[in-house]
C-alpha positions in Angstrom: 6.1 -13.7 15.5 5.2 -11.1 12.4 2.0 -9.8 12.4 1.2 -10.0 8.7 -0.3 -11.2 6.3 1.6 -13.0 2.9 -0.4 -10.5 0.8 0.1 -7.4 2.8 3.0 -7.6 5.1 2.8 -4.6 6.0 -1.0 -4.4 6.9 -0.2 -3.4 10.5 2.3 -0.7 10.1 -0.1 2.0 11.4 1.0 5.4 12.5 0.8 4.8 16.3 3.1 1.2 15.6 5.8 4.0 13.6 6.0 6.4 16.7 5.4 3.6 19.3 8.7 1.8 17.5 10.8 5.0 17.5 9.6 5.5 21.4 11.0 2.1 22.5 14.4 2.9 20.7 14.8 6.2 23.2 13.8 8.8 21.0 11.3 11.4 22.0 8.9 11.6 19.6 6.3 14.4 18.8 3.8 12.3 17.0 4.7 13.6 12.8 5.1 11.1 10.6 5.6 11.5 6.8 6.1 8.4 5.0 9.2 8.1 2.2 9.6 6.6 -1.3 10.4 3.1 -0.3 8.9 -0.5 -2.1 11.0 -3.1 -0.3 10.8 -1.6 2.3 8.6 1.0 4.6 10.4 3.7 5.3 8.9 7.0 7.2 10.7 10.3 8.2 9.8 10.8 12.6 9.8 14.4 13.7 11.5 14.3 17.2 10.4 17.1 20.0 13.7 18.3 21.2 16.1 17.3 17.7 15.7 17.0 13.9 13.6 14.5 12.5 14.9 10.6 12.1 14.1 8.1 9.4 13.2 4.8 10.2 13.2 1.8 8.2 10.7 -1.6 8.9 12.3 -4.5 7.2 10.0 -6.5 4.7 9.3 -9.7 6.8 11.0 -12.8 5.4 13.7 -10.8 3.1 16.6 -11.2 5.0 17.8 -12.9 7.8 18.7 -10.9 11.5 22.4 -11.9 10.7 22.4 -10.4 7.2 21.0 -7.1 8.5 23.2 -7.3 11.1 26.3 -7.7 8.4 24.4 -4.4 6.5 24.4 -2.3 9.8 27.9 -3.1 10.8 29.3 -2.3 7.5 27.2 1.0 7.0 28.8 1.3 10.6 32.3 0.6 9.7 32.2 2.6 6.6 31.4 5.7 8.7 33.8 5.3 11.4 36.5 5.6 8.2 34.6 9.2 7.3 33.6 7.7 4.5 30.0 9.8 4.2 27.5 6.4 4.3 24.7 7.3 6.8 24.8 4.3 9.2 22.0 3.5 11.8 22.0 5.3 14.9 22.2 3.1 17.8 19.1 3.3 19.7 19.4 5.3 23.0 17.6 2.0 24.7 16.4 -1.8 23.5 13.8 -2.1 26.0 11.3 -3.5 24.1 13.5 -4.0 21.0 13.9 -7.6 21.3 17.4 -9.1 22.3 18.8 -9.9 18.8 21.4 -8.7 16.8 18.8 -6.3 14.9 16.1 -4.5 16.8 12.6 -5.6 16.5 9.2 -3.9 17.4 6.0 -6.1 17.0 7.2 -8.1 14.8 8.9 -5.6 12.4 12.6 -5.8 11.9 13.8 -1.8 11.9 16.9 0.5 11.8 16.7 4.0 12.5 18.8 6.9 11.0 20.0 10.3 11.3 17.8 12.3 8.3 20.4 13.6 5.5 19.2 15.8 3.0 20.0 16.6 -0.7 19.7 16.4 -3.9 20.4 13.7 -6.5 23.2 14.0 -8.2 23.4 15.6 -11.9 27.1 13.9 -12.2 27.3 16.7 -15.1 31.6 17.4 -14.7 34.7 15.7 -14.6 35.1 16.9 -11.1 31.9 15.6 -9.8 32.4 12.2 -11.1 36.3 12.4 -9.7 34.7 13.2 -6.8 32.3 9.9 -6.5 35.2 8.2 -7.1 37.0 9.2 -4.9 34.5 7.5 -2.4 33.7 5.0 -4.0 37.2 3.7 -3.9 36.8 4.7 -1.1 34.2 2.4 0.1 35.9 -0.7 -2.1 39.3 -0.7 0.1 37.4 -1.1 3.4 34.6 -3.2 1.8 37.6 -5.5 0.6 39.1 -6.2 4.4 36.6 -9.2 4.7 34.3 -10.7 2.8 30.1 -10.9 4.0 28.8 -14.2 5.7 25.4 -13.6 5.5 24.7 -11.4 2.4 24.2 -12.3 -1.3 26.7 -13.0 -3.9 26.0 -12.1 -7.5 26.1 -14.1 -9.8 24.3 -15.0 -13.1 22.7 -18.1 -11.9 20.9 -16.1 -8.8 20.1 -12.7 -10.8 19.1 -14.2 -13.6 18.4 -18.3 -14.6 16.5 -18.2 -11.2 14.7 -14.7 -11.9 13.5 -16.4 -15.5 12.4 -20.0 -14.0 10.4 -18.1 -11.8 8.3 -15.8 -14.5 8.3 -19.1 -16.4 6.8 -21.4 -13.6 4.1 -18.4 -12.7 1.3 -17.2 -15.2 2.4 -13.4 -15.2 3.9 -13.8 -18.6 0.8 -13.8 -21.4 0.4 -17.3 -23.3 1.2 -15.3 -26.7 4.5 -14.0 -25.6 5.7 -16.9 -23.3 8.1 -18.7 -26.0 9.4 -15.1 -27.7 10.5 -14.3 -23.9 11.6 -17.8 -22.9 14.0 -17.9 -26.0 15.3 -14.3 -25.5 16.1 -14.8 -22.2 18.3 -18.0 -22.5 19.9 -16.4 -25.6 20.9 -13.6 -23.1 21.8 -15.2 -19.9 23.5 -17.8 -22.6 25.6 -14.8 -23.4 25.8 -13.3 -20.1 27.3 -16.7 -19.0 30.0 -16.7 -21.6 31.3 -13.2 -21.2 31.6 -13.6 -17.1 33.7 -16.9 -18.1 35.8 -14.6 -20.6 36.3 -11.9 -18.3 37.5 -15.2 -16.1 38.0 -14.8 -12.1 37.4 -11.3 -10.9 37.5 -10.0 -7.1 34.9 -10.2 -5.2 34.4 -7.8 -2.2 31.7 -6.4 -0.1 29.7 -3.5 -2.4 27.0 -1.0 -2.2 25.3 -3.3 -4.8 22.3 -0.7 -5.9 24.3 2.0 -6.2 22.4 3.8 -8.8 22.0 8.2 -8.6 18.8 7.9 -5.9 20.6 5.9 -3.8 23.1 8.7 -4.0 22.1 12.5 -2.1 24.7 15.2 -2.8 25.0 18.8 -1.1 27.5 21.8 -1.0 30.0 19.3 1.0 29.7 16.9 -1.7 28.2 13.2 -2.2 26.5 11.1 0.7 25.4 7.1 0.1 22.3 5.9 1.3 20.5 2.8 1.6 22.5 -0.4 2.0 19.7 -3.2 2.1 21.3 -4.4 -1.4 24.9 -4.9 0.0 26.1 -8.2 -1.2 29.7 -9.7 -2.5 30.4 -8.7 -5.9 32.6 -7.1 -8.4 33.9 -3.1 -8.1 32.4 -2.3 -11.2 28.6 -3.2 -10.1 29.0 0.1 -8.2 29.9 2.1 -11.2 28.0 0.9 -13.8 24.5 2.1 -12.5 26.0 5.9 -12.4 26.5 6.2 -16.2 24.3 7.3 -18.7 23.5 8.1 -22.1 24.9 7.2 -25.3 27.6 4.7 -25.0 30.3 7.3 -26.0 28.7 9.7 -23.2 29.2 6.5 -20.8 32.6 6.2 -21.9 33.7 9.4 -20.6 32.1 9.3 -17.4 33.5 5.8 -16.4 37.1 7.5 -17.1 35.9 10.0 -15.0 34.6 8.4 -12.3 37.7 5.5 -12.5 40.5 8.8 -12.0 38.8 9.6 -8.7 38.8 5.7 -7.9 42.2 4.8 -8.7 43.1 7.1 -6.0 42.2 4.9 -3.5 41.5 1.3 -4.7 42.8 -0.5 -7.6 40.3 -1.2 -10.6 40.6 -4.5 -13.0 40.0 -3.2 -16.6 38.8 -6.6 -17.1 35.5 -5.7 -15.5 34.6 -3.0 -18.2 33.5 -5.6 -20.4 30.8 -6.8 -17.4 28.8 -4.0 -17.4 26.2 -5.3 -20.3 26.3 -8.6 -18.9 25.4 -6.9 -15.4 22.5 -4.6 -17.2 20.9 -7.6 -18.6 20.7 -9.1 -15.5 19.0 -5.9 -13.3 16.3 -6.2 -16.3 15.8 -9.9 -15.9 15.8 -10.0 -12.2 13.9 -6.6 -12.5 10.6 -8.1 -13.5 11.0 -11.1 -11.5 11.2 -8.6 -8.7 8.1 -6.8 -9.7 6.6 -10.3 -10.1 7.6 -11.8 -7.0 5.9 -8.8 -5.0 2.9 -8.4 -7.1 0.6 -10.0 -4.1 2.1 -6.6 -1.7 -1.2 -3.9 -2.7 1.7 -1.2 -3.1 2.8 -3.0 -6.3 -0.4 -2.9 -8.6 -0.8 0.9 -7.5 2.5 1.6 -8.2 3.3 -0.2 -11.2 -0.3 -0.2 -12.7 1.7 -1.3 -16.3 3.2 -4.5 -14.8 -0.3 -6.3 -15.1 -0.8 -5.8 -19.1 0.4 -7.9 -21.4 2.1 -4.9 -23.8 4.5 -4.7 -20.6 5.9 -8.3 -21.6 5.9 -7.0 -25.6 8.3 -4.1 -24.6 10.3 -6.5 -22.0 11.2 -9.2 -24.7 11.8 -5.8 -27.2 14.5 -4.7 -25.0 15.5 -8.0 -23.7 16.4 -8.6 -27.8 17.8 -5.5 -27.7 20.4 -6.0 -25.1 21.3 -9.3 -26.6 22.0 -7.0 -29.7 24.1 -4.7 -27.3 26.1 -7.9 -25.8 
């Protein structure tokens, strides 16, 4: 049914395919098409003739299944029928030639289409702003905890990381020279990982954002807008937050306080989860590389990430793979 290739799957996604997709949905399109920052993904702004532009979005084939897109759509969905300012897919004017699944599908692509939002990444730079994130994304944690996901990930150490190192391990990426430095660092930090996330103990898990970092976050004179769901999954509160901070660890500090004031106004926050957030980095910078790794044979990889193929990238990984065990 997909018309690609393992080592381009997105070969086909011509121009003509991009406006012949956002034609079938209903929408009148007048032929611009400007493609958008996107690696998972392809995503491309669509000028319309009689309305403002849309942004579409072609699935990478074999990532997800239709019923966990479907699960992503209908929260975005549900999320904005509570005014909570997610930008959800628009629901296509028409299906014909869409397919007759839960998620529409145009030769062989698996799309959504949205309304285009602009803005700016946020700075986060005062109190108020980060109150003001908080505010949604507590916001966003008391719907997403109604029900759980039956379709989407759960995270977890075992998936994020032991899985992202057996699989840099059982490939040839990592140089010969380097192999048993990073092998050892990494167990000694998933070790640790482990252990905190059983002293912690059981946390809640509800549905999340999950890549909630400042570019997946557009802000404007009316305030904050999320974008970009395809990571939702069934974790803990605090993987939304963590990803916002930054600086020196003091810095951090403040801004989680912040950002926690604006929560607390909506959803209730275990303190217990504070002391997840290294635990959680370390994992995004294991299961980071494997990422990299495991869509190295996609040409928009090596152009993008040039770095990924030389062997001082694995020197500096294991550096701050030791460092974060430090950190822990």
């Amino acid at each position: 049914m997909i018309p690609t290739e393992a080592g381009a799957p997105f070969a086909t996604l011509s121009p003509d395919l991009i406006v012949d997709a956002v034609e079938a949905a209903g929408f009148a399109s007048d032929g611009r098409v400007l493609a958008l920052g996107s690696y998972e993904n392809r995503v491309f702004q669509v000028g319309l003739e009689d309305a403002g532009p849309v942004v579409v979005k072609f699935y990478r084939p074999g990532r997800w299944t239709d019923q966990a897109i479907a699960e992503e759509h209908a929260f975005a969905r549900e999320l904005a029928a509570a005014e909570i300012p997610v930008i959800a897919p628009l629901q296509p004017p028409r299906r014909d030639g869409l397919g007759d699944g839960p998620v529409p599908v145009f030769a062989g692509f698996r799309l959504a289409i949205y309304p285009r939002r602009g803005g700016q990444w946020p700075e986060l730079g005062t109190p108020d702003d980060r109150q003001w994130i908080g505010r949604f994304l507590g916001r966003i944690h008391m719907t997403g905890g109604a029900r759980p996901f039956q379709h989407r990930a759960r995270l977890s150490p075992q998936a994020m990381g032991r899985e992202s190192v057996s699989f840099l391990l059982a490939g040839e990426r990592i140089p010969d020279y380097i192999r048993h430095r990073y092998e050892r660092v990494a167990g000694e930090l998933l070790d640790a990982v482990e252990a905190r996330f059983e002293a912690v103990g059981s946390v809640r898990y509800l549905r999340i954002h999950g890549d909630c970092h400042r570019n997946n976050v557009l802000w404007t004179e009316a305030g904050p807008h999320f974008v970009d769901l395809d990571d939702c999954m069934m974790g803990p509160a605090v993987q939304d937050l963590w990803m916002l901070l930054a600086g020196p660890a003091a810095e951090m500090r403040v801004q989680l306080d912040d950002i926690l004031e604006g929560y607390a106004q909506f959803a209730n926050f275990d303190p217990a989860e504070v002391a997840l957030i290294e635990p959680l980095r370390a994992l995004r910078m294991v299961h980071y590389a494997a990422w990299l790794a495991r869509r190295w044979h996609d040409p928009a990889f090596p152009r993008a990430f040039p770095w990924f193929g030389e062997a001082r990238y694995w020197e500096r990984h294991a550096a701050e793979l030791e460092e974060q065990l430090g950190a822990m």
